[in-house]
C-alpha positions as CSV (number, residue, x, y, z in Angstrom):
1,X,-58.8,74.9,45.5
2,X,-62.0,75.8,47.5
3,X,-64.9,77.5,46.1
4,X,-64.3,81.0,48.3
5,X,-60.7,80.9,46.7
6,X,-62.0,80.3,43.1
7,X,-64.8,83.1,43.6
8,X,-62.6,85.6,45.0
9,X,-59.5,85.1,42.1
10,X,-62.3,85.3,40.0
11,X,-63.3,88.8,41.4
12,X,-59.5,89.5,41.4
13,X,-59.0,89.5,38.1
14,X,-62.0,91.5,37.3
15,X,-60.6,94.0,39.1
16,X,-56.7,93.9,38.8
17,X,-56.2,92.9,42.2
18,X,-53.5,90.5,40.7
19,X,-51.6,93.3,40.5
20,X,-52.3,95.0,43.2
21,X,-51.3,91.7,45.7
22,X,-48.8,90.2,43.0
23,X,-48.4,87.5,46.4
24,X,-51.9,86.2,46.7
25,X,-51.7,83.1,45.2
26,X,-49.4,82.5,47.9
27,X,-51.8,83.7,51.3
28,X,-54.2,81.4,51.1
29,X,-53.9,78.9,53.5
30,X,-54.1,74.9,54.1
31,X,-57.8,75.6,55.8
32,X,-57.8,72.3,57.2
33,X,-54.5,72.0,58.8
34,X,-54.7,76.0,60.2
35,X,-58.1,74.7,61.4
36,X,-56.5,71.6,63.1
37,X,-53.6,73.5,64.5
38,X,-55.5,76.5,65.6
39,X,-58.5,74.6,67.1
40,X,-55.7,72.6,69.2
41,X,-53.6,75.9,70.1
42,X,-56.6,77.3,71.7
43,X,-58.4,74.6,73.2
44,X,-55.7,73.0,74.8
45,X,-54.9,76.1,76.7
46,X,-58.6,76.7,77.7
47,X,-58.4,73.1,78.8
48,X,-55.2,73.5,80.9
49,X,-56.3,76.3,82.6
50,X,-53.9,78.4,81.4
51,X,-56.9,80.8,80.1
52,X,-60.3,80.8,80.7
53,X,-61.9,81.6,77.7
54,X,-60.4,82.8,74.1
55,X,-61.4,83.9,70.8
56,X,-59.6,84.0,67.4
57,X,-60.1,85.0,63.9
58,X,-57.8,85.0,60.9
59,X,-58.4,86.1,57.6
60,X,-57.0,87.3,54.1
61,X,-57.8,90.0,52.0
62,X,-60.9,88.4,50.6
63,X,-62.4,87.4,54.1
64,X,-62.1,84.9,57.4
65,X,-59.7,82.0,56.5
66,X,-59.9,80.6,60.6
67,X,-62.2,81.1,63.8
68,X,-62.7,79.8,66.9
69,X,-63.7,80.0,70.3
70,X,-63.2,78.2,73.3
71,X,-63.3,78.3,77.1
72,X,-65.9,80.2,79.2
73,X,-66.7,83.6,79.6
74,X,-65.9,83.5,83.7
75,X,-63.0,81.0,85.0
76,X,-65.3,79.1,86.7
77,X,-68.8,79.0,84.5
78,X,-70.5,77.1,82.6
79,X,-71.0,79.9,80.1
80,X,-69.0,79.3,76.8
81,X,-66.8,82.4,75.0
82,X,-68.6,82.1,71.4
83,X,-67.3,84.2,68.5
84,X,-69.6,86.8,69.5
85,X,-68.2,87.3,73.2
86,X,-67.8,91.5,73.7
87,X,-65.0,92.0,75.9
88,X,-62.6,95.4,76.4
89,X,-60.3,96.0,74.0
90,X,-58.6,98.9,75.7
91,X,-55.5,100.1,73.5
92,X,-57.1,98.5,70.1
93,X,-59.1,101.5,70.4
94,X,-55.5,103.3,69.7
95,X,-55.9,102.1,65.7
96,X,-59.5,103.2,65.7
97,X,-59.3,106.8,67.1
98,X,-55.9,106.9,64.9
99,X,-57.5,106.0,61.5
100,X,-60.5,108.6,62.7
101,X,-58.1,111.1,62.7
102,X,-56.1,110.3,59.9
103,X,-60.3,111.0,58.0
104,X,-59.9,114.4,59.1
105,X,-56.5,115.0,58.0
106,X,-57.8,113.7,54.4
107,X,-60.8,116.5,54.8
108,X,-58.0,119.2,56.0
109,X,-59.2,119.5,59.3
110,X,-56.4,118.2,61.4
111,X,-52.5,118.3,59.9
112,X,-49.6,115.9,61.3
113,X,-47.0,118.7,61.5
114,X,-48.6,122.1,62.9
115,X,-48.9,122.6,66.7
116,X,-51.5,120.4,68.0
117,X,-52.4,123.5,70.0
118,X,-54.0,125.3,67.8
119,X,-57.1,122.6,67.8
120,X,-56.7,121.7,71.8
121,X,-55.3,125.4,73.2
122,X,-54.9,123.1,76.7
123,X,-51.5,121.5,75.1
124,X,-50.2,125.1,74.6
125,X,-49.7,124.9,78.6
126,X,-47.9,121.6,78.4
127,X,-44.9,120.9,80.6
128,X,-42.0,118.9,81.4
129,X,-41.8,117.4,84.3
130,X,-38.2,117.7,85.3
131,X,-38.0,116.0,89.0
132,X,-38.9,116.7,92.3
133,X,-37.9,119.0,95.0
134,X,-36.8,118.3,98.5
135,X,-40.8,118.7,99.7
136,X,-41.9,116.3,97.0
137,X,-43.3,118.9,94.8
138,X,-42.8,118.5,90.7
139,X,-41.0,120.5,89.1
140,X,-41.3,121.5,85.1
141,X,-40.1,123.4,82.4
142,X,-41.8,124.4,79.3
143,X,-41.0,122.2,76.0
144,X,-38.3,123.0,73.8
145,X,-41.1,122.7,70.7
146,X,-44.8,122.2,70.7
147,X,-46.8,119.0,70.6
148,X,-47.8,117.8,66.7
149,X,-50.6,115.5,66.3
150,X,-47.8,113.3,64.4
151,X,-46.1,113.2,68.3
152,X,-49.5,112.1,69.5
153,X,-50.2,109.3,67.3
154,X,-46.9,107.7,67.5
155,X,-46.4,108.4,71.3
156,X,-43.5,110.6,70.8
157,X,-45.2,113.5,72.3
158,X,-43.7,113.4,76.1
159,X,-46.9,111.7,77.0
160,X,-46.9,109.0,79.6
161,X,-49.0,106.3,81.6
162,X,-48.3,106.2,85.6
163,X,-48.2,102.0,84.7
164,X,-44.7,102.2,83.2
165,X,-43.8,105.8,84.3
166,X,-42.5,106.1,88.6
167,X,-42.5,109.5,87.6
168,X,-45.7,110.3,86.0
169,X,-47.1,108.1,89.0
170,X,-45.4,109.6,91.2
171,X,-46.5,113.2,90.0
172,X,-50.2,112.0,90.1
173,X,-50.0,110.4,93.5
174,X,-48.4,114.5,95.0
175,X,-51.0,115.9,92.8
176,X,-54.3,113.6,93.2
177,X,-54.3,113.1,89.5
178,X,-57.0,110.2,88.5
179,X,-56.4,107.3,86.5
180,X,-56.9,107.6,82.7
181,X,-59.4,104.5,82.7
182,X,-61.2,107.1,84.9
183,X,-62.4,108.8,81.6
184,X,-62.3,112.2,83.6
185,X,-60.2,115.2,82.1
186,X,-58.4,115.7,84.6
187,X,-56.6,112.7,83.8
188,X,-55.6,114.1,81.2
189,X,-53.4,116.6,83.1
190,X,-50.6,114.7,83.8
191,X,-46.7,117.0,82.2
192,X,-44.8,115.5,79.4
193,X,-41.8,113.2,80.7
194,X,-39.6,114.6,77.5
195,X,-39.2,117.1,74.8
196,X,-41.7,116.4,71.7
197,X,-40.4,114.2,69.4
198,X,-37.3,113.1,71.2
199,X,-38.0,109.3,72.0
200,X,-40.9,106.9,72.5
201,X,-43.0,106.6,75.3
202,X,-46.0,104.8,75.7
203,X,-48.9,107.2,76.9
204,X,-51.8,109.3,76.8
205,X,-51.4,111.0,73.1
206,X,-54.1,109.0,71.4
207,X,-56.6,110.5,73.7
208,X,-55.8,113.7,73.0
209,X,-56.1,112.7,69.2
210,X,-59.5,111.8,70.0
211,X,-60.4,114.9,71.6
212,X,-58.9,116.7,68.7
213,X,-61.4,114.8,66.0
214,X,-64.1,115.6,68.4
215,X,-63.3,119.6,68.4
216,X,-63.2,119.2,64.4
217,X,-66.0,117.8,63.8
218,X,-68.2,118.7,67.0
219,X,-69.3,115.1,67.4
220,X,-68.3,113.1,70.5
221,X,-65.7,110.5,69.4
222,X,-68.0,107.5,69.3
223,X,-70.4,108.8,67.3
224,X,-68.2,110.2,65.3
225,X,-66.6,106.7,64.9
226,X,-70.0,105.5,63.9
227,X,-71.0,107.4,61.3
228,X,-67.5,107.2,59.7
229,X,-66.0,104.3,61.1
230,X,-67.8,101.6,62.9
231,X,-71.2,101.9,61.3
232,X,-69.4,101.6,56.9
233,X,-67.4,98.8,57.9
234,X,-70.2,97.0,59.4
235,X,-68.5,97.1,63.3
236,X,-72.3,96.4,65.1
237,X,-71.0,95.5,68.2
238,X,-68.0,98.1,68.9
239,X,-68.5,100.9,71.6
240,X,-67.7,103.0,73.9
241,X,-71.0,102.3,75.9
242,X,-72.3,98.7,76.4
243,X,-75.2,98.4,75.1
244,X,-77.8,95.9,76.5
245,X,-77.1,93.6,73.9
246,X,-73.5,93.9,74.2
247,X,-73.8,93.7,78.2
248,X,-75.3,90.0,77.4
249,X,-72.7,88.9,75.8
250,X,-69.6,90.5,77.7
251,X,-67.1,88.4,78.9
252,X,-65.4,88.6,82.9
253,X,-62.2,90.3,83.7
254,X,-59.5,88.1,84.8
255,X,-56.6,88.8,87.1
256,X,-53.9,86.0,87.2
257,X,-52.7,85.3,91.3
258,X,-50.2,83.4,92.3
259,X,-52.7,80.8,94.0
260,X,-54.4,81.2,89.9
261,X,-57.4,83.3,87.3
262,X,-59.8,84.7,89.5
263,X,-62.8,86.7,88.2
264,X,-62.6,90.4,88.9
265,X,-65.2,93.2,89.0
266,X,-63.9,95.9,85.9
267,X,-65.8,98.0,83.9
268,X,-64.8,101.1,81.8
269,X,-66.9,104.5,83.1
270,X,-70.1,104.4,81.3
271,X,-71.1,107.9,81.4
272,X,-67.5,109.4,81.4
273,X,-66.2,112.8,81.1
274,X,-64.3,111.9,77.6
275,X,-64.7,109.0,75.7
276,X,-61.0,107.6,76.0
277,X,-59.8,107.3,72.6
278,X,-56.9,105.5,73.8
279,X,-58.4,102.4,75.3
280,X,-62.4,102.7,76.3
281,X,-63.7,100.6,73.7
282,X,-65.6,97.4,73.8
283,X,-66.0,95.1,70.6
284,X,-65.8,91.0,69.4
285,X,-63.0,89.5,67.6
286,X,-65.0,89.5,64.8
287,X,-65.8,92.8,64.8
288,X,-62.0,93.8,65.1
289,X,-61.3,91.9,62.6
290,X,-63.3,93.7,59.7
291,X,-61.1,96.5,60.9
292,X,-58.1,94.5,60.0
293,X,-59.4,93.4,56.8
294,X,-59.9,97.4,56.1
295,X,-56.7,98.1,56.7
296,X,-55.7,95.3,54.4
297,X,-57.8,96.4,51.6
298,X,-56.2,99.5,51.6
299,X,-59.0,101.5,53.3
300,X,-61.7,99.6,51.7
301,X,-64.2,97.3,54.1
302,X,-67.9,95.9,53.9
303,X,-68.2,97.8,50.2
304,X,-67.6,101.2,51.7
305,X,-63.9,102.9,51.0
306,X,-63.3,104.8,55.0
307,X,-59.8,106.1,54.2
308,X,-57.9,106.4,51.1
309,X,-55.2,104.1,50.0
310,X,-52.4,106.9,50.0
311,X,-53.6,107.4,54.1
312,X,-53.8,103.9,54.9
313,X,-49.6,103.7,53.3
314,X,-49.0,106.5,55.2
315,X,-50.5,105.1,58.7
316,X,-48.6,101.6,57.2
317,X,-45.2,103.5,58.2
318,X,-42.9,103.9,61.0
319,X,-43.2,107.8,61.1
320,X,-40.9,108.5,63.7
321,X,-37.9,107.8,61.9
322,X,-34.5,106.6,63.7
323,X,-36.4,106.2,67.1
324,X,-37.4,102.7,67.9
325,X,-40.0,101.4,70.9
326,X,-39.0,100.0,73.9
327,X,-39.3,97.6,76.2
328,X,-42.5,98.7,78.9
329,X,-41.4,98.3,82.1
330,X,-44.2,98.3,84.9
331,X,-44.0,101.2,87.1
332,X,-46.6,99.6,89.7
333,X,-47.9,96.2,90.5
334,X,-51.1,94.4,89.0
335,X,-51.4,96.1,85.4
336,X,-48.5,94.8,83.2
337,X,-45.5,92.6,83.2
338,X,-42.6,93.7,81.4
339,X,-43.8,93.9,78.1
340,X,-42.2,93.8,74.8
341,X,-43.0,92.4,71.6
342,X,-40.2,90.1,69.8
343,X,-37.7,91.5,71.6
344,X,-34.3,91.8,69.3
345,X,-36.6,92.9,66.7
346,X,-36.3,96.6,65.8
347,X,-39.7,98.3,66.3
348,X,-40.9,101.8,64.8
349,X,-44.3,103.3,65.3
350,X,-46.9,104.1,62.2
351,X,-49.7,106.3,62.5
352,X,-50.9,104.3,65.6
353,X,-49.5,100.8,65.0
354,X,-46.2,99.7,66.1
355,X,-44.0,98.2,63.3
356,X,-41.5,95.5,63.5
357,X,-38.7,96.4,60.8
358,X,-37.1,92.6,60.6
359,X,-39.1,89.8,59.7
360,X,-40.5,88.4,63.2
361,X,-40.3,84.8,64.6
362,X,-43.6,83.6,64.1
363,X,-43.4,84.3,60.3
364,X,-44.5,87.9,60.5
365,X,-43.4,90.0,57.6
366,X,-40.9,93.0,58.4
367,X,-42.8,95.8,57.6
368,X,-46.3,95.1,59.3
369,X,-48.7,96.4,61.8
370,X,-49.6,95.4,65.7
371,X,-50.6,96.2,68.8
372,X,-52.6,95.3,71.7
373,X,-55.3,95.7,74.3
374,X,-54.3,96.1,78.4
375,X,-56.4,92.9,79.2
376,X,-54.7,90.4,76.6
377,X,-56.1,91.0,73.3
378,X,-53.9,91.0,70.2
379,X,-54.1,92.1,66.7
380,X,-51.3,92.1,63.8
381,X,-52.0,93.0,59.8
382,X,-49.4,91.8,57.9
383,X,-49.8,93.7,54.2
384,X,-46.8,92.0,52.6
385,X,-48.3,88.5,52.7
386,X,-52.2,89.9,52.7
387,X,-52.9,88.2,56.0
388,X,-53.8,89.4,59.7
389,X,-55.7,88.4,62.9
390,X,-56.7,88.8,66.4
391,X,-56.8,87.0,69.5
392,X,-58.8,88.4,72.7
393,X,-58.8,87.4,76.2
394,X,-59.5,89.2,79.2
395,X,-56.8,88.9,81.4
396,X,-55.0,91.1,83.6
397,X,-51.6,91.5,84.1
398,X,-50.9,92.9,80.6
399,X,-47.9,90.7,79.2
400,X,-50.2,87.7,80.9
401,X,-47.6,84.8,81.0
402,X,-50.0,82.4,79.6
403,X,-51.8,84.8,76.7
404,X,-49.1,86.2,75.2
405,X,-47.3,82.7,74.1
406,X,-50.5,81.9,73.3
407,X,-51.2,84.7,70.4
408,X,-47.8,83.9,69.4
409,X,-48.7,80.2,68.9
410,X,-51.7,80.8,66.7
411,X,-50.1,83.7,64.8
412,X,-47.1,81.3,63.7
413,X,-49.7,78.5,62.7
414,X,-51.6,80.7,60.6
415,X,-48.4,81.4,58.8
416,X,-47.3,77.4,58.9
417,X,-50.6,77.2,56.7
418,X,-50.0,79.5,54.1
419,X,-46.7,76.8,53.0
């Protein structure tokens, strides 16, 4: 038994944590074997090419039980990925903005169930986008119910991206709609591709739920996130804007070719029109992972309590009851493979995490929390067994062939360890 393990059962039983996690004696892990495994996982793929650069971090409920980095920063370089390597983290920001507004539905500010409208009046004009007619033009109908922030944080508002919608691509090709990564509002203006609350869609929503905490509270969302979020659990290096510290350290983006990784020039706007609370942010594994340990803790991180324990087993929930996510199909080239995680394994959304609702193949716990980032970073809390990590790399297509195995390999060695 190490001395970390001794300490912290120590502290557990001063503060009934036995009870609370009847399980841990079970979750801590073989530290030399996940450190053996996991240091081979990752540095053989960095060493074969089949990534350039990777960090990883595991941990428990009392802290970091694996981390490592490997690779370089740029396919190509000389300059090594370290633990402290910023790169985008695009929809892990989802969690973020989700657990930000979940804060002001503690305070009464925001409520899951009442017409999202009444906070952002520009939903009120929401529509459906139907088809089109024979000149090409869309055509729409108004919703059969309004949009609830409950649709937005668990994508069953209507809400779409153009990367796995022809439609919503379509539409914003007729209509010259911009890009969401283009942080400017009128990306935002893209119709609703169903009813609220009929199905699951991966799309926009979060972004309004970030524009909603910012009409609450009259704060832009990152600094909102800091004083609340990023700054209590002791998130230094997570942003919105890179800061010139952060800029040093900030890995390449990756696009994998046929002929191989290339570097590619990508940065999110840094003085946009909205701070994109679906996917702007840029942070460190570590960083992300004190996050993770929060949401372990049961809203508790760094010594300061961000969201109640009640809130946190709320947002632990699928909360769109019988309907299940599917499969993302790419809609264009460049941005995604066909993504879908363990697929056989029925999947509900929480308040902004997907859950799987079986027990998954790499040991995963039916019941827990995960989701992603657009360039190939990864995430999943498992509350059942009181473990959780994440896995960033900075690759384009999302789904990356090489990457997603990859988190899959040190996820199921992490769980290997705990025996």
């Amino acid at each position: 038994m190490t001395n970390q393990r001794r300490q912290y059962l120590k502290a557990a039983g001063s503060i009934g944590a036995m009870e609370l996690f009847p399980n841990m004696e079970n979750i801590w892990p073989n530290e030399s074997m996940l450190k053996a495994s996991a240091d081979n996982i990752l540095k053989s793929a960095t060493d074969s090419g089949a990534v350039p650069g990777v960090t990883a971090m595991a941990t428990n409920r009392s802290g970091t039980i694996y981390e490592g980095a490997f690779g370089t920063r740029q396919a190509g370089s000389d300059i090594p990925m370290t633990m402290d390597t910023i790169v985008w983290i695009a929809s892990m920001t989802k969690a973020l903005t989700g657990a930000a507004a979940m804060q002001q539905v503690e305070r009464g500010k925001l409520h899951l169930d009442t017409p999202a409208s009444k906070i952002l009046p520009q939903l009120k004009e929401s529509k459906v986008l139907t088809g089109f007619d024979s000149n090409g033009q869309p055509i729409t109908r108004a919703p059969k119910r309004e949009v609830t922030l409950r649709h937005l944080l668990t994508h069953t508002s209507g809400h779409s991206y153009d990367i796995w919608n022809k439609q919503i691509s379509k539409y914003m090709k007729v209509k010259n709609v911009p890009g969401s990564i283009s942080c400017q509002n009128a990306a935002l203006s893209t119709p609703l591709v169903f009813d609220p609350g009929e199905r699951w869609e991966y799309g926009t929503g979060i972004d309004f739920a970030g524009k909603m905490v910012e009409a609450v509270t009259g704060q832009k969302l990152g600094q909102y996130m800091q004083d609340n979020l990023l700054g209590p659990l002791g998130m230094t290096s997570t942003a919105f804007k890179i800061s010139a510290d952060m800029r040093a350290r900030l890995s390449r983006m990756h696009a994998r070719r046929p002929d191989g990784l290339v570097a590619i020039d990508f940065e999110i706007p840094q003085e946009p029109e909205f701070e994109m609370g679906g996917g702007g942010m840029y942070s460190t594994t570590g960083d992300y992972l004190k996050f993770v340990q929060m949401i372990l803790n049961e809203g508790k991180g760094n010594g300061n309590r961000v969201l109640k324990q009640s809130t946190v087993n709320l947002m632990s929930k699928n909360a769109m009851g019988k309907i299940r996510v599917t499969m993302l199909k790419p809609a264009r080239q460049g941005s995604s493979n066909e993504a879908e995680f363990f697929p056989g394994v029925p999947k509900g959304w929480g308040l902004s995490f997907m859950t799987n609702e079986e027990k998954a193949p790499t040991g995963r716990s039916k019941g827990s929390l995960a989701w992603a980032g657009l360039a190939n970073s990864f995430y999943w809390i498992d509350k059942r067994k009181g473990v959780g990590g994440v896995l960033s790399t900075q690759i384009l297509p999302f789904a990356d062939v090489k990457a997603l195995p990859l988190f899959y390999d040190f996820e199921t060695a992490v769980y290997k360890s705990l025996g």
